[in-house]
N, C-alpha and C positions, 0 to 999 in steps of 0.2 A: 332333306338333309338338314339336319341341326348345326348351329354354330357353335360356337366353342361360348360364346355368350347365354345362348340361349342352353346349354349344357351344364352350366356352374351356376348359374342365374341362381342367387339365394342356398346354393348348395355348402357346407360349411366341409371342411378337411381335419384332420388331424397333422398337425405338425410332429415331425417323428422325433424330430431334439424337444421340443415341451414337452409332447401328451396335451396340449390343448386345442381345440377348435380353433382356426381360420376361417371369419367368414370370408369367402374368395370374393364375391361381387365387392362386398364394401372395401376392400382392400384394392379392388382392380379400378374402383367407380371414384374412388378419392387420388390416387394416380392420375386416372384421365381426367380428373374433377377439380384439382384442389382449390379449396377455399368456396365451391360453390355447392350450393342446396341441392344437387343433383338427387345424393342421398334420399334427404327428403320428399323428393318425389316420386322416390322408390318408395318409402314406407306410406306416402299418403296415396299412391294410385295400384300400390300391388304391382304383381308380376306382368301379368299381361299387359296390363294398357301402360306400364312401362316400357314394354319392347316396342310396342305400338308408338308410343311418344318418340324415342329412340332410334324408329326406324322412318319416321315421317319429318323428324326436325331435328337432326342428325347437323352437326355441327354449324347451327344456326343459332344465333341472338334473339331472345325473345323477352319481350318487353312486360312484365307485368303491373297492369294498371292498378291503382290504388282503390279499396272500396269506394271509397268517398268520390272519385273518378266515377269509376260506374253506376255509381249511384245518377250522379251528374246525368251522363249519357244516356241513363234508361228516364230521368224525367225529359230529357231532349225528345227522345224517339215518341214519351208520350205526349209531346206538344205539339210534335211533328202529325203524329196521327190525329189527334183532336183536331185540326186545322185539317188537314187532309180529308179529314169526312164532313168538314160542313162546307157548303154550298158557298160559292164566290160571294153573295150578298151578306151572308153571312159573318165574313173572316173577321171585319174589323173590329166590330163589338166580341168576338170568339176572342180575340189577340188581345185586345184590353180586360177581358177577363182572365187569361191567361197569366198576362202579366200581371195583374192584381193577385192573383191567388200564390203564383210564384217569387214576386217582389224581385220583378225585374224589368225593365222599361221593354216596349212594346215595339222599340226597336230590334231588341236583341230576339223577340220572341220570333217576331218578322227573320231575321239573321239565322237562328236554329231553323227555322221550314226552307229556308233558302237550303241550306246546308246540305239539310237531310234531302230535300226533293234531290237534291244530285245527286247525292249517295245511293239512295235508293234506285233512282235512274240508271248510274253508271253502272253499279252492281245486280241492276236486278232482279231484288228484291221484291218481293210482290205482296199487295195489300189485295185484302177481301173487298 
């Protein structure tokens, strides 16, 4: 059974007082929307993995991180695994080179493996 979203999804009308097209979702999506990028996330992911978005995070708040954020986090996770794969005798001189190369004290580097082992623990997540 089709919804009535899933029915008009991108389909456009004719208005009978114009004669011009009504696109119906943007019109229905800026209603339930206003003021927010929703649109946009219709033109940049398409039809489907919009209903999919839509129908998975459906009147929820979602946070989106900055690249320079992520950027952040993916040199974390790789400091995380470098330490993670060398050997206990190894960590200390790994962690001052780490911190060397990234230009940040060797405490903080210690702090990021801290972090991430939990993370990874609570979640998880699993390394090779």
């Amino acid at each position: 059974m089709t919804t009535p979203l899933e029915t008009d999804l991108g389909v456009s009308i004719v208005d009978a007082v114009s004669g011009r097209f009504v696109a119906v979702l943007r019109v229905a999506l800026d209603k339930a929307c206003p003021r927010s990028p929703v649109l946009d996330l219709f033109d940049i992911f398409g039809k489907e993995a919009f209903l999919k978005f839509i129908d998975v995070f459906q009147g929820m708040t979602i946070e989106v991180p900055t690249r320079a954020k992520m950027e952040e986090c993916m040199k974390h996770v790789g400091i995380y695994l470098t330490l993670k794969r060398t050997q206990a005798s190894g960590r200390p001189r790994t962690v001052r080179q780490l911190a060397s190369r990234y230009s940040i004290p060797a405490g903080e580097v210690r702090s990021i493996f801290v972090e991430l082992d939990k993370l990874f623990e609570d979640e998880g997540y699993l390394l090779p």
